[in-house]
C-alpha positions as CSV (number, residue, x, y, z in Angstrom):
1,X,13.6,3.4,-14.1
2,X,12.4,0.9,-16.8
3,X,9.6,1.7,-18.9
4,X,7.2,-1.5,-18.8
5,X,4.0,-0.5,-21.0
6,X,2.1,-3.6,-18.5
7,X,2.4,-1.7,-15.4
8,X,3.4,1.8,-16.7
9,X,1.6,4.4,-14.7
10,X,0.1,1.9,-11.7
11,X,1.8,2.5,-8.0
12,X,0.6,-0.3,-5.6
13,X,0.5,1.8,-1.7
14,X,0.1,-0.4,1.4
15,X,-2.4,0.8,3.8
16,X,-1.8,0.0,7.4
17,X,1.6,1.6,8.6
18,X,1.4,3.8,5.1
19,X,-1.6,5.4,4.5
20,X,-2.7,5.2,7.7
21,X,-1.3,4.4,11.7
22,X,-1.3,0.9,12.1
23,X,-4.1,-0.3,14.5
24,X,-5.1,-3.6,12.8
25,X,-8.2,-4.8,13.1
26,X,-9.1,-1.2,13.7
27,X,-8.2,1.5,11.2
28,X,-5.9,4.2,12.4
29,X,-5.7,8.2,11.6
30,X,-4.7,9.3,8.5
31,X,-1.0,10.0,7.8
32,X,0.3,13.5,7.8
33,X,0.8,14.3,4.3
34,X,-0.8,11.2,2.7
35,X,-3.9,12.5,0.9
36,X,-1.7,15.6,-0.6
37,X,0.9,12.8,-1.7
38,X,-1.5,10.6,-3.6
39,X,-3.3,13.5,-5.2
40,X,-0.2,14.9,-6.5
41,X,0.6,11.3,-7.8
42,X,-2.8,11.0,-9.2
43,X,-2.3,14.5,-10.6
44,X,1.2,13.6,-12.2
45,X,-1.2,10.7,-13.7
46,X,-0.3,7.3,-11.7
47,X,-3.3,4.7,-10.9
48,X,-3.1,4.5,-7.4
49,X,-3.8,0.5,-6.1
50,X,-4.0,0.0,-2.2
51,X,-2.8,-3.0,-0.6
52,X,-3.0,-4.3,2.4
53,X,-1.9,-7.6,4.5
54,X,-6.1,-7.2,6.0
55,X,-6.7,-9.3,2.9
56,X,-4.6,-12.5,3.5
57,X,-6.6,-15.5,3.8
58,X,-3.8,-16.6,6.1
59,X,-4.1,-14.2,8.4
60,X,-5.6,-16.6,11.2
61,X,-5.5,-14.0,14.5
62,X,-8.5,-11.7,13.5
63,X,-10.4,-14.1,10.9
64,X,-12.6,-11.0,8.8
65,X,-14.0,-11.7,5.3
66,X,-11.6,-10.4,3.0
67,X,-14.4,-8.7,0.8
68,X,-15.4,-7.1,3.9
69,X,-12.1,-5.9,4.5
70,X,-11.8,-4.2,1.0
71,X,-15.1,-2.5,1.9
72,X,-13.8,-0.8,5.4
73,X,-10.6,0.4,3.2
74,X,-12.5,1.7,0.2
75,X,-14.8,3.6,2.7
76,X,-12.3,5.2,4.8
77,X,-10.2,6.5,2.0
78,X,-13.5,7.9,0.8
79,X,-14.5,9.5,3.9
80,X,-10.9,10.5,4.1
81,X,-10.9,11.9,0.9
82,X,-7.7,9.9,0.1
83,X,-7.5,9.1,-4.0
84,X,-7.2,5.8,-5.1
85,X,-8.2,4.1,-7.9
86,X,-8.6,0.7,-6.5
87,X,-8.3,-1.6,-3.3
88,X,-7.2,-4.8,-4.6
89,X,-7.8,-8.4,-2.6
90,X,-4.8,-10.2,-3.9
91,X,-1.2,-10.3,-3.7
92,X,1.3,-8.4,-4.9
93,X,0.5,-6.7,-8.3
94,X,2.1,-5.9,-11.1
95,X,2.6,-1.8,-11.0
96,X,5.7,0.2,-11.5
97,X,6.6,1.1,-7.6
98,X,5.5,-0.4,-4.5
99,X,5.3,1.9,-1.5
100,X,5.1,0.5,2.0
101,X,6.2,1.4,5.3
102,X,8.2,-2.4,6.0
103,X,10.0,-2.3,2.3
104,X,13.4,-2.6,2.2
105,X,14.6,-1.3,-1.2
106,X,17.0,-3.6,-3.5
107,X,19.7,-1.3,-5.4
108,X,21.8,-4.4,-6.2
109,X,23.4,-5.0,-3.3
110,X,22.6,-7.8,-1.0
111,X,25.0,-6.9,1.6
112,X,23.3,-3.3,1.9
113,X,20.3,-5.1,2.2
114,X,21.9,-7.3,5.3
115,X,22.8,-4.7,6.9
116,X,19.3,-2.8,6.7
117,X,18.2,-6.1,8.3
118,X,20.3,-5.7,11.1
119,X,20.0,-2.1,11.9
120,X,15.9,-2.3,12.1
């Protein structure tokens, strides 16, 4: 793991499919597991930044204010008490792992990728 001092410490989570069951435009139940996880990452001192798709402008099929979106997120993983630091309504940040439940994880070999491709 490289040490980047920009986005030391930051680990962007997705939040449909991640955090919780995906049941977009609705918000599904939490994940087994998922507030213990990010606590312990918050514990272990990471800045937790939630993601999520819900804040696209291009998303065309269920047209919701993106700001409003942000909202809905920020309160669920409230009244979940699910740690976070931040729900962010851009694109990809900056941070020093992404976890998300589509990722397909590059080790330097394209054909491995491929084949993860394939087999989903």
């Amino acid at each position: 793991m490289k040490n980047d001092t920009i986005i030391s410490k930051i680990i962007t989570v997705d939040f449909d499919g991640t955090i919780c069951d995906f049941n977009y435009p609705n918000i599904g139940a939490p994940k087994e597991g998922v507030k213990e996880a990010l606590r312990e990452l918050k514990d272990m001192g990471y800045e937790i930044h939630i993601l999520s798709c819900r804040t696209n402008p291009e998303l065309k099929k269920y047209p919701i204010d993106r700001q409003e979106q942000v909202r809905m997120m920020e309160k669920y993983l409230t009244d979940h008490d699910i740690p976070f630091d931040v729900v962010l309504n851009e694109f990809k940040p900056l941070a020093l792992f992404y976890i998300d439940d589509r990722a397909i994880e590059y080790r330097g070999d394209w054909k491995e990728v491929i084949r993860k491709v394939k087999n989903d």
